[in-house]
N, C-alpha and C positions, 0 to 999 in steps of 0.2 A: 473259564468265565471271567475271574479276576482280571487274569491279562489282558481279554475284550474291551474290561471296561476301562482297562489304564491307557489303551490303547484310544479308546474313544475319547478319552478327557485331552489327552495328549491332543488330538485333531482339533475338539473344540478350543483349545485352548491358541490353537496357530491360526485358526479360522479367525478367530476376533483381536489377534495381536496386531492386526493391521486394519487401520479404518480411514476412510474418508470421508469426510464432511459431504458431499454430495458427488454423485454421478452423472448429474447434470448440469452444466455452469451457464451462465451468460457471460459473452466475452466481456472484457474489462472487469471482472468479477473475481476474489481471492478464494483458491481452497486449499484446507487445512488438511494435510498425511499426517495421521500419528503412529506410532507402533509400540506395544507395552510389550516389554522382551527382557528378561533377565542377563549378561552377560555375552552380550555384540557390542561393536566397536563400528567406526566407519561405515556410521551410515547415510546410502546417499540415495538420491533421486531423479530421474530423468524426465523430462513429459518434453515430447518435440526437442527441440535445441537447447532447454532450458538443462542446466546440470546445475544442481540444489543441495545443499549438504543439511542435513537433519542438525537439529539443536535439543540438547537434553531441556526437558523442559521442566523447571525446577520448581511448578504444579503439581504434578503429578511423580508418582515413584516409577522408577523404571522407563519412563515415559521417553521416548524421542517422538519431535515434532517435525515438519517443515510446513512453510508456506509457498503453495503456487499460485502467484500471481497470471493472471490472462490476458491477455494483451487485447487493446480494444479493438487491432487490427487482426487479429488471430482466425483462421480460417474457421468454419465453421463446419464441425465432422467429429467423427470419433476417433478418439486417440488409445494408446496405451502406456500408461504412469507404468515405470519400472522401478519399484523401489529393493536397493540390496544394501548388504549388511555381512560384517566377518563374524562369525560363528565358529566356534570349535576348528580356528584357523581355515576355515573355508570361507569364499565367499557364498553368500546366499542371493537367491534372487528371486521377486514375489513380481506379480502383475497386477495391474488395478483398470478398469473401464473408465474411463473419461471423453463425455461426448460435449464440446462448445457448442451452445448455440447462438442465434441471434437475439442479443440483448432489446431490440424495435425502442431504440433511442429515441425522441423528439424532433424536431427540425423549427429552426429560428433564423431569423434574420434582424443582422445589428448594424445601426450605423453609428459610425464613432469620426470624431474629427480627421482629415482629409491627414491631417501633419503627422500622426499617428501610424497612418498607412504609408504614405507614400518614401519608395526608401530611400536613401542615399549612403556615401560610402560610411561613414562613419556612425550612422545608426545600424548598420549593415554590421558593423566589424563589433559594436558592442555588444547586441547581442548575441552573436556568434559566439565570443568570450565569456558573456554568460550565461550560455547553454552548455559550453565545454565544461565549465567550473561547474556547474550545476551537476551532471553528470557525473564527473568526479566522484561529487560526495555520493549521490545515490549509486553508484557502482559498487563503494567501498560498506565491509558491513565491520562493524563491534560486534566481536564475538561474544556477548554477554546478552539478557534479558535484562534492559536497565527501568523497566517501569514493576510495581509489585499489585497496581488494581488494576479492574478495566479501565478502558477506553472511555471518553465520553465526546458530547459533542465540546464546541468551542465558546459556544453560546446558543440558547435556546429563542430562536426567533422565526421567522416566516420564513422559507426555501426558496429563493428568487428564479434560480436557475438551476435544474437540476443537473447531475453528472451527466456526459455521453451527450448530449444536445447539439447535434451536431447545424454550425452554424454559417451563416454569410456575413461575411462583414461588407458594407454599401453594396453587395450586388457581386464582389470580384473575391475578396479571399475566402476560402471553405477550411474548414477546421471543425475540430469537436470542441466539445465543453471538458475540459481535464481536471473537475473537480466542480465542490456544490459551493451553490452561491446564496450565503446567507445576510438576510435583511438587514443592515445593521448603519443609523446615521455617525455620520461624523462624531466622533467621540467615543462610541462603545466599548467598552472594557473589552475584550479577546482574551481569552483563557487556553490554559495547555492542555489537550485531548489526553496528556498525560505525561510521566515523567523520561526526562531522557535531557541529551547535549544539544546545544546548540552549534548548529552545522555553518546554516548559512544566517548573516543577519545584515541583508544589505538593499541599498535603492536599484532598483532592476527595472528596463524598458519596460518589458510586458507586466511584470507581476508588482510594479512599485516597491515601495519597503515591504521587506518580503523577512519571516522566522522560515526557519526549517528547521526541525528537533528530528534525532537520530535517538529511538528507542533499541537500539540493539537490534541485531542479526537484519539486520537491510530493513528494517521498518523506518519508513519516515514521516511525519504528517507537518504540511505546511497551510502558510499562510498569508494572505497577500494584501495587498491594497491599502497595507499601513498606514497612517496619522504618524502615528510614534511605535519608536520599540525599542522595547525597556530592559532588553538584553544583547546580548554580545557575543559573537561566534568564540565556542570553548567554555561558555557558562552552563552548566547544569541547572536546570529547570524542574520544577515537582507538578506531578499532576493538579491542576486548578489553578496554578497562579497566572499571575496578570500577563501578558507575554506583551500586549502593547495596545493599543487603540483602533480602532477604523478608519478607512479615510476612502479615499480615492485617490492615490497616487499610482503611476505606470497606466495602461491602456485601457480603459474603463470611462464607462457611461453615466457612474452614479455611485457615491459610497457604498460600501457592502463587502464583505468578508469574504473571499474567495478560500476554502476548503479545500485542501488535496491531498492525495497519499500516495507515495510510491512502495514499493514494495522489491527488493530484489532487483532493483531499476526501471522497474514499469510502472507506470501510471494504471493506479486501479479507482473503482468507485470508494472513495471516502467512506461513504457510508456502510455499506457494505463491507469494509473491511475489518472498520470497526467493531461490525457484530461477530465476523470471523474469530479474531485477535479476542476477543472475551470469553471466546470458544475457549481458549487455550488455557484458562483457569476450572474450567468445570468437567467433572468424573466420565 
């Protein structure tokens, strides 16, 4: 009887070493694998082509975590998360259910000056360059967790445009919304969603003065449409401080804060991410 029941602790005890934040995603949408395990090494995770390496998560004891990002263009079905691990020199391998669905995003149409759109070679070649630079940094991850509280927002104001909106600019270009668009006039103080480096801090076509803060392990949350910015690629930043002003500069209709997060190099919902990544502080 003894052994029955060591035996059964043993099972409960593998049954809940492995969790996920949810079973059901909307694409563009982040979900969190954790696994509490004493004594494995190399742990890693697969969903579709994505290959993810787990991060000890210095929240919780024993804890390893990862984030999967969903890509907004990600098919929409059931998948299966393979999460493994080395154990008593073996590898191990666990399976988890994962079904995307459809996020039923918005639909908008924007007209913005003719100069904006129409391209030519050299507005061609600029942003090409930095979309490449941009990239870069979101591909690259800091192995460390460099913030110690949650997440918050940037400023608390009106939601102009939500994430995922998928839009027309004058009739001819179609595109999504890749981040939330918050209310904000010429001059508004911008604050850091939290602490981490500064990656990118520069005037950009589309996104104008643009922060991008690097919180460790491929989290990034940016920010656009700057006035001013009051830091410098290689500066480290604290949760709440001023990061720079509002404005309307780069391809925009009207002052406002444009809000983003990539994740592992994909653009996910800001917001949603956010509530994710707070995940990763509680039992």
């Amino acid at each position: 009887m003894k052994r029955i029941l060591i035996i059964l602790l043993i099972l409960i005890y593998n049954l809940f070493a492995l969790n996920i934040s949810q079973n059901i995603v909307k694409n563009a949408n982040t979900v969190l694998v954790e696994i509490n395990k004493k004594n494995i090494s190399d742990v890693k995770l697969t969903f579709d082509k994505q290959n993810i390496d787990f991060f000890k998560n210095k929240f919780k004891k024993n804890t390893y975590s990862a984030l999967v990002p969903i890509s907004y263009y990600q098919k929409r079905k059931d998948y299966k998360v393979i999460v493994s691990y080395i154990e008593n020199n073996k590898r191990v391998f666990k399976g988890l259910k994962l079904k995307v669905i459809d996020g039923k995003y918005k639909s908008e149409v924007i007209n913005v000056s003719s100069n904006k759109l129409k391209p030519n070679p050299a507005r061609v070649a600029r942003t090409k360059k930095e979309y490449t630079q941009a990239m870069k940094v979101y591909n690259s991850k800091t192995q460390e967790i460099l913030w110690n509280e949650d997440f918050i927002y940037p400023l608390n104001t009106k939601i102009t445009s939500a994430f995922g909106t998928k839009r027309v600019y004058n009739g001819q270009l179609k595109s999504y919304h890749g981040g939330t668009d918050f209310r904000a006039a010429n001059g508004t103080k911008i604050i850091a969603s939290n602490s981490g480096i500064v990656r990118i801090a520069q005037n950009r076509f589309y996104a104008g003065n643009s922060i991008v803060i690097d919180h460790g392990f491929g989290v990034y949350s940016c920010y656009y449409h700057l006035s001013k910015m009051n830091f410098k690629e290689g500066d480290f930043i604290k949760k709440g401080q001023v990061l720079g002003l509002s404005g309307s500069t780069g391809r925009i209709t009207g002052p406002h804060l444009h809000f983003a997060f990539r994740i592992n190099g994909i653009q996910v919902d800001p917001l949603n991410a956010i509530f994710v990544l707070n995940q990763l502080k509680k039992p």
